[in-house]
C-alpha positions, 0 to 999 in steps of 0.5 A: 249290366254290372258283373256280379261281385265275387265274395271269397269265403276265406278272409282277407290276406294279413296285409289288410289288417296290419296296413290299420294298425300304425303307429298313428292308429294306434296312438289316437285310438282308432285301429280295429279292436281284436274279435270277441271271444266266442262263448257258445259254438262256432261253424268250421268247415261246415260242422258245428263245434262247441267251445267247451269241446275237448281237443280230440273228441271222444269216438262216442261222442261222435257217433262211431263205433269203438273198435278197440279197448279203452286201455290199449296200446297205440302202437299195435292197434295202429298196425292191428288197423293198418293189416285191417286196411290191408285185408278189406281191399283186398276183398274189396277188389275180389267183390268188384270182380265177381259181382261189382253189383252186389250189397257186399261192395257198399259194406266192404267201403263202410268198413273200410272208412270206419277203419280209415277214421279209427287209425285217423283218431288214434294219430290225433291222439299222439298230438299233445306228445308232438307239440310237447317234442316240438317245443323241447327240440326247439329249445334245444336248438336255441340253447345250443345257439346261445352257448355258441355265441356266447363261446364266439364272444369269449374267443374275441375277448381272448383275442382282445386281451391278448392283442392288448398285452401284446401292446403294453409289451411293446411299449418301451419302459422309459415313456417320457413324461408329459411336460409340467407334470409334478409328483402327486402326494405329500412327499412331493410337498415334503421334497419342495420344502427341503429343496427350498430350505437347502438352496434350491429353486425359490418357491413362489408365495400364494397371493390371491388373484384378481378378478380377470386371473380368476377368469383366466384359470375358469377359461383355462379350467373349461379348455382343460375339460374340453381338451380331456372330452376330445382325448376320450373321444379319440379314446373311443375312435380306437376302440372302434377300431380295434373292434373293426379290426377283430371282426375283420379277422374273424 
């Protein structure tokens, strides 16, 4: 004979429910839709609730008893209930021991969850106040991370930009120049011309060029191109190692 299955009244552990929900499942279509929304009542924990119910009832609409005002303050009725606690054990254990038998024990135990639900209730109702200190130390504490970091990053930046004064500091003034570089600007047209004039150099004529030198100056134009892609890429190598660096020392 088979064994009886077990059924567990608890639902199945979250992995069950994310292994449906892949990417592929998602993008065709086919993952489990989300439950509807429950409209009327729903059973928990063995009690019927309605929707429309507020977060922490009324004790009248449960069927108990007010033991204090509507307008009271918390603080003290929790101790005035907690000094009531006190004192119906107390006579609660005097009733055992002189007549355990007696009516009186089973009225003393009522009183006493009446006064165990009435302390409960009056706790619940400082959870709004709770979630509200929740939420605000909560955002203090991702405020107070934000403003680190963002003083972490500022301090690598001051170190940076010291770093890199540093460097231009130690760079002698007499650089050479690169090889064919020429004057930018019109003094430089200017100076070619005078030299020109007063004996200098002969300048060259501008004579159209041939379709093979046009080639020529496009393959030199693209090595040009090429040559400035890997000097930027060699650029970037140095900025990554400058990065590397910094967070080495920090």
């Amino acid at each position: 004979m088979t064994e009886p299955q077990q059924v567990s009244a608890l639902p199945p552990p979250p992995m069950q429910y994310i292994k449906e929900y892949t990417d592929e499942n998602v993008r065709k279509g086919i993952a489990p839709k989300p439950p509807p929304p429950i409209r009327d009542s729903y059973l928990m924990f063995g009690n019927q609730f309605q929707c429309d119910d507020l977060i922490i009832r009324p004790l009248e609409s449960q069927g108990i008893e007010r033991l204090h005002p509507m307008q009271f303050d918390h603080k003290r009725e929790l101790k005035k209930l907690n000094m009531s606690i006190l004192v119906n054990f107390l006579d609660l254990l005097d009733i055992l021991i002189k007549s355990p038998g007696s009516i009186k024990r089973e009225e003393k135990l009522e009183d006493l969850k009446l006064l165990f639900v009435h302390m409960h209730h009056l706790i619940n109702e400082y959870r709004p106040h709770q979630a509200r200190e929740t939420l605000r130390v909560m955002m203090e504490v991702q405020k107070r991370q934000r403003l680190e970091t963002a003083e972490r990053f500022q301090k690598h930046l001051e170190r940076v930009v010291e770093m890199i004064q540093n460097c231009l500091a130690s760079l002698p003034d007499d650089l050479p120049q690169s090889e064919g570089s020429a004057p930018v600007g019109d003094g430089a047209g200017a100076s070619g011309s005078v030299a020109g004039d007063m004996g200098g150099p002969p300048r060259l004529k501008c004579e159209p060029m041939d379709v093979e030198e046009a080639g020529g100056s496009c393959m030199g134009d693209q090595m040009d191109k090429t040559a400035g892609v890997s000097k930027k890429d060699k650029e970037w190598d140095k900025d990554a190692a400058m990065c590397s660096i910094i967070d080495e020392m920090t």
